[in-house]
Residue, then its C-alpha position, 0 to 999 in steps of 0.5 A: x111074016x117070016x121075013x118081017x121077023x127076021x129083019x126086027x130080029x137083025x135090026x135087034x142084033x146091030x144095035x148093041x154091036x154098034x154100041x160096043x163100037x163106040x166105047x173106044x172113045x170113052x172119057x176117063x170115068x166111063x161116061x161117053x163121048x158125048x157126055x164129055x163134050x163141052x157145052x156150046x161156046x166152050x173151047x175144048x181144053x188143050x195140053x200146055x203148048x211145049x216152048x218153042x224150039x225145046x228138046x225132051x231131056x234124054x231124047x238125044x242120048x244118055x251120059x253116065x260120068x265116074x267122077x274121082x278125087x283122091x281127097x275128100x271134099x271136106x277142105x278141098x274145094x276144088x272136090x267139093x265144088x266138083x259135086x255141087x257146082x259142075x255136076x248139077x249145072x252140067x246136068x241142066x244144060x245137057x237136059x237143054x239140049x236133049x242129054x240125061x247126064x249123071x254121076x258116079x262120085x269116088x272122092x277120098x280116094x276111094x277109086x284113085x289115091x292122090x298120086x294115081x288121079x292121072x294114072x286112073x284118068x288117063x286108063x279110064x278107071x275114072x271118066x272125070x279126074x280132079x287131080x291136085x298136080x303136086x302129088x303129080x310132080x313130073x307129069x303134071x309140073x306144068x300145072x305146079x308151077x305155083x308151087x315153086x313161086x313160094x311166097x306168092x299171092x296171098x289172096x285166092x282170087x287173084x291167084x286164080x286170076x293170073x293162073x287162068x291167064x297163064x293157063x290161056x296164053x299157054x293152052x296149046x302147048x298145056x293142053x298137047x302135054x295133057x292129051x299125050x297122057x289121054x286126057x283132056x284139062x276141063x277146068x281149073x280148080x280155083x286157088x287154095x288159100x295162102x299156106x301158112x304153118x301149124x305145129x306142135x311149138x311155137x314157131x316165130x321165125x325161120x330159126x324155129x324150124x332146125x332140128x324139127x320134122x315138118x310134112x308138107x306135099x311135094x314142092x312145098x318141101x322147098x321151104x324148108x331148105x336151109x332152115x335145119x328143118x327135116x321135110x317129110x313128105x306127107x297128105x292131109x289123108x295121115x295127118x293127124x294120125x302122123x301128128x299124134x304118133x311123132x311121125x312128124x311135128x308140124x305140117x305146111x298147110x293151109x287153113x282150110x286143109x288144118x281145120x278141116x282135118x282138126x289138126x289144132x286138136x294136135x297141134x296147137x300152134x299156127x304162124x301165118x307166114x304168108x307163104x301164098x296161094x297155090x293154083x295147081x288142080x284141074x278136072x280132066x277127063x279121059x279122052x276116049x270117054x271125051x270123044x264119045x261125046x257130041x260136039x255140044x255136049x263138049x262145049x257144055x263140060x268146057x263151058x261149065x268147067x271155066x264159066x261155073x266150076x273154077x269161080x265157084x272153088x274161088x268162092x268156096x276156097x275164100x269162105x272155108x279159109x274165113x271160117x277156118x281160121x274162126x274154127x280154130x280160134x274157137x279151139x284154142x289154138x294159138x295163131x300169130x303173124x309172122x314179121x316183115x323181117x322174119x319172112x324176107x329173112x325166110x324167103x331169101x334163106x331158101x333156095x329158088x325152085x324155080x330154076x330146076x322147075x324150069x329147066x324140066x319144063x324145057x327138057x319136056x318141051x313146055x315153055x317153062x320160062x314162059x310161063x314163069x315169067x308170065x305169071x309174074x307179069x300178071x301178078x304185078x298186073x292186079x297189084x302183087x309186088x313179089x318179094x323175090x322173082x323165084x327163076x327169073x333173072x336178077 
């Protein structure tokens, strides 16, 4: 009779063990395993099938870019496009691929002024540059050329056409002079719009400018040459304070740049002269930063530099100029179109800047006439008849 006790009380005890075993595989809620099955014919719910072949973002490594600029984006697409073109699309397809890709913006200048992106870029202060290669006029000449064709194309997207061409007939060459400075060209930055002049007179003509202080950046001072005009060099980043202080009295500047900065609110007058576009910005990178990279993560910043980055600043650059002029109309300003006869009396009064530009590049083993000969080989190629060839032969 012992025995018999013992055993009931034995059969007693593993029962609730057993059932505590069981509670591992517990559907969500409390109900039991069995209370969770599916009725009979009922396929057992499955997770989403992944699609073939795809890579969880981050599952191969993360990124993080310091990406500078010494303007701001408002104006300047090539800035502008940077943060809203580039930056996203290089973030979808690096999740493609198994990257988690951000970035750190420093635009303004807040990291690196105009003249320093190269500088900050190549020591690493920043890991992507967006540099405008006329406040660089000796290291990145090779990139300016435009600026001393003054008079050139005046539509943006042709100009960024022929500067992509010169750039790909040129690129070994251009980019063994960039990477002498530690850093590599991703992309270039579209074109700007055609310059013109906005000032605090009215100018109609070449014979306007004598006696006047007018700022323009780096090379553009050339236009001034011979007109009796006294060229300041300057950057949008003080314009307006300068216009409104006398520091100057007129600026050489495209219509984005004047009415993004509102400059008709201190200076009146804008003559379209037609001086042309300029295709002389690139994003770089720093090439320690770039070797870190994988090999597809680097066909990825190269691919979106080219395919996406460089046609969206074209896209930008042609709606801003629309609307700038819009803007300023709007505000009174008083815009008028320079004569056929007053700018081929302005282009052949100044001095060519092509021949010094040239002998530089030569000097620095580029090929300066080579690409100056070539730009205005593929300008005529999409229907640009130049007024006068700047560094070519008579």
């Amino acid at each position: 009779m012992k025995k018999l006790l013992v055993l009931c009380l034995c059969i007693l005890l593993v029962f609730p063990f057993a059932a505590c075993g069981n509670s591992t595989s517990a559907a969500p809620g409390g109900a039991s395993a069995a209370a969770s099955t599916p009725d009979a014919g009922t396929p057992p719910a499955s997770e989403p099938a992944a699609p073939a072949g795809a890579v969880e973002p981050g599952s191969k490594g993360s990124f993080e870019f310091i990406i500078g600029a010494g303007h701001s984006p408002t104006g300047f697409a090539y800035v502008s496009c940077a943060s809203d073109a580039f930056e996203p699309e290089v973030i979808k397809r690096a999740a493609e691929l198994g990257y988690t890709v951000s970035f750190t913006e420093g635009f303004g200048g807040t990291i690196a002024p105009l003249a320093d992106v190269l500088e900050a870029t190549e020591t690493g202060l920043l890991d992507i540059g967006l540099m405008a290669a006329v406040f660089e006029p000796v290291k990145a000449q090779v990139l300016n050329y435009t600026n001393y064709m003054p008079f050139g194309i005046p539509e943006i997207d042709k100009t960024y056409q022929v500067a992509k061409k010169v750039y790909q007939a040129n690129q070994e060459a251009i980019d063994n002079h960039f990477e002498g400075f530690n850093v590599k060209i991703l992309g270039l930055g579209g074109a700007s719009a055609s310059y013109h002049i906005i000032s605090q007179w009215e100018i109609k003509g070449v014979d306007d400018l004598k006696g006047h202080k007018i700022a323009a950046a780096g090379a553009n001072l050339g236009l001034l040459s011979n007109t009796g005009g006294v060229g300041v060099q300057s950057n949008l980043n003080e314009a307006y304070t300068s216009l409104q202080t006398g520091v100057y009295e007129s600026w050489i500047i495209y219509a984005n740049g004047a009415a993004g900065y509102k400059l008709y609110e201190v200076a009146p007058y804008y003559l379209k002269a037609d001086f042309g576009c300029t295709a002389a910005t690139a994003m770089i990178m720093n090439m320690d930063k770039w070797n870190t990279l994988p090999e597809d993560l680097q066909q990825v910043m190269l691919d979106v530099g080219f395919e996406v980055y460089g046609p969206a600043c074209v896209a930008r650059a042609q709606e801003e100029e629309k609307l700038a002029f819009e803007m300023m109309e709007e505000n009174g300003t008083t815009i008028t179109q320079i004569t056929d006869e007053e700018r081929e009396k302005w282009v052949n009064l100044i001095d060519d800047p092509a021949v010094t530009a040239i002998e530089e590049l030569e000097a620095a083993g580029l090929p300066g006439k080579k690409i100056f000969t070539e730009f205005y080989e593929f300008a005529a190629e999409v229907g640009y008849d130049a007024p006068r060839r700047f560094g070519q032969p008579e």
